[in-house]
C-alpha positions as CSV (number, residue, x, y, z in Angstrom):
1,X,-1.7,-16.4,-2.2
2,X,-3.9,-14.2,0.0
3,X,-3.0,-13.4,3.6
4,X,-5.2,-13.2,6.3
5,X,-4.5,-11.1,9.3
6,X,-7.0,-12.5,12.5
7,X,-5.8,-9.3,14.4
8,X,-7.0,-7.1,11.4
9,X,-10.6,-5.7,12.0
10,X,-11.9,-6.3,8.9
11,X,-14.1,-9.8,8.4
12,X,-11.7,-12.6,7.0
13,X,-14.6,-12.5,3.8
14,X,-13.7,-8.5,3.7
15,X,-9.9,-8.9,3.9
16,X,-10.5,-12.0,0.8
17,X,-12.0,-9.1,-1.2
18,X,-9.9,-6.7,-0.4
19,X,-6.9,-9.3,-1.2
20,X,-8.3,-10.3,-4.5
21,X,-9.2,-6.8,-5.7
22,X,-5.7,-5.8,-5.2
23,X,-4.3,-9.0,-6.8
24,X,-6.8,-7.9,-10.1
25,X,-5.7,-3.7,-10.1
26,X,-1.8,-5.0,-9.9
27,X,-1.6,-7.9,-12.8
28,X,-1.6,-10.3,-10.6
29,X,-4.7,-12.0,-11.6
30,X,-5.1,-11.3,-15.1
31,X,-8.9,-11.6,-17.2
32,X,-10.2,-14.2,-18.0
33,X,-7.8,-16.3,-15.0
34,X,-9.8,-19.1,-13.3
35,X,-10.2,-18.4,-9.6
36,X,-9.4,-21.3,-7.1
37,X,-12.6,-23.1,-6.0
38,X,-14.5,-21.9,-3.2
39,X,-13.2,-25.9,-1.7
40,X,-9.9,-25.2,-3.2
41,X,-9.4,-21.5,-1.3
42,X,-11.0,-22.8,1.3
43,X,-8.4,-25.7,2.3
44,X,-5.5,-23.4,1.4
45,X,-6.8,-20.9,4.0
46,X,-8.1,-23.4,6.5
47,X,-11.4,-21.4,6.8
48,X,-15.0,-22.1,6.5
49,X,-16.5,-22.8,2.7
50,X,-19.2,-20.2,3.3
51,X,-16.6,-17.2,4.0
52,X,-14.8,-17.5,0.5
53,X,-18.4,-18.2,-1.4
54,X,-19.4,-14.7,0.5
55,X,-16.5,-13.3,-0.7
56,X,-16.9,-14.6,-4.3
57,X,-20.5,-12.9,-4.3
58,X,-19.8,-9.7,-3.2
59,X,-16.6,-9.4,-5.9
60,X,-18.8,-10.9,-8.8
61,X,-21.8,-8.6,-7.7
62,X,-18.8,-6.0,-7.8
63,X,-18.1,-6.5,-11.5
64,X,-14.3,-8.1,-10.2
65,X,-15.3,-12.0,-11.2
66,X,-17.8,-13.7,-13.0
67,X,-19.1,-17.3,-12.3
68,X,-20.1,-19.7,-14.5
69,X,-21.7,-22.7,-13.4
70,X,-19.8,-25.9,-14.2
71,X,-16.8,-23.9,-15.0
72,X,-15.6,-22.0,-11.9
73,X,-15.2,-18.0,-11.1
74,X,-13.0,-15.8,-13.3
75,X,-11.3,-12.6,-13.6
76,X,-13.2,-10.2,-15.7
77,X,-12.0,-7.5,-17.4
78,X,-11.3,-4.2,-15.7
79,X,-13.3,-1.4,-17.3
80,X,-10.8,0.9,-16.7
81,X,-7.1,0.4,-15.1
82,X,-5.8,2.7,-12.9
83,X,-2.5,1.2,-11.6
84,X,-1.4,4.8,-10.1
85,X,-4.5,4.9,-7.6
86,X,-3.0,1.5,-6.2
87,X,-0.4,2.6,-4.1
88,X,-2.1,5.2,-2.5
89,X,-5.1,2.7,-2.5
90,X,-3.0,0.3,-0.2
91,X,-2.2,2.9,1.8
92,X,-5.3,3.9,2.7
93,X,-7.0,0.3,3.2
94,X,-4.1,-0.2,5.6
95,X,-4.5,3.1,7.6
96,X,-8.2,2.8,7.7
97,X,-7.4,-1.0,8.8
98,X,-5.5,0.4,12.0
99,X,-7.9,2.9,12.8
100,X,-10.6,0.4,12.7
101,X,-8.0,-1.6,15.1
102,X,-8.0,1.1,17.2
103,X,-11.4,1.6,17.5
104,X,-12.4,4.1,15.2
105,X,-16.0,3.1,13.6
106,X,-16.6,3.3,10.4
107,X,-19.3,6.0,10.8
108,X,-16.4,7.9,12.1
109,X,-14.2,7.2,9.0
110,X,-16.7,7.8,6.7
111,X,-17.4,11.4,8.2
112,X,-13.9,12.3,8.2
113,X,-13.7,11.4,4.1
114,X,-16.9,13.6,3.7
115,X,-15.5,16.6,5.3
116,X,-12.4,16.1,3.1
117,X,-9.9,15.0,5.7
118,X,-9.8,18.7,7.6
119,X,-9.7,17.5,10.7
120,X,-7.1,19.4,12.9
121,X,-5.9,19.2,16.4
């Protein structure tokens, strides 16, 4: 089950990919798994319809899940696995989370990565 923080400050559509992405890298949701329905996630979260079918085009633009209409979404298969980038992949999402929080932009962020982090005090 995905959890959504509303004092995070990332979109709830962001923190649904973000969720489901690291739900796919862990094993969690295996290929070829049948996604809830956008109605079914929809009513578990108690958020708008429109939120999880943004969410479900950005991760299927992405190459995380195909559609197929009829059918539902699914898990595709992961071109290449790399289970040891997910820890320190977590880590980051959630410091960059608090920074954002704290009122960092993103512009700001992304400069920092580009000069490799040598930012000293």
């Amino acid at each position: 089950m995905l959890h959504l923080d509303y004092r995070d400050a990332r979109p709830i559509y962001q923190q649904i990919i973000d969720g489901l992405r690291q739900q796919i890298r862990s094993g969690i949701l295996e290929q070829d798994q049948r996604l809830p329905s956008v109605r079914e996630l929809a009513a578990q979260l108690a958020i708008n319809p429109n939120t999880i079918q943004r969410a479900y085009r950005e991760l299927e633009a992405g190459g995380w899940i195909v559609s197929v209409p009829g059918k539902g979404s699914f898990v595709c298969k992961m071109s290449s696995p790399t289970p040891e980038l997910d820890a320190p992949l977590e880590s980051f999402d959630r410091a960059a989370a608090q920074l954002l929080a704290l009122g960092i932009t993103r512009e700001e962020l992304a400069a920092r990565l580009l000069e490799g982090g040598n930012h000293h005090a």
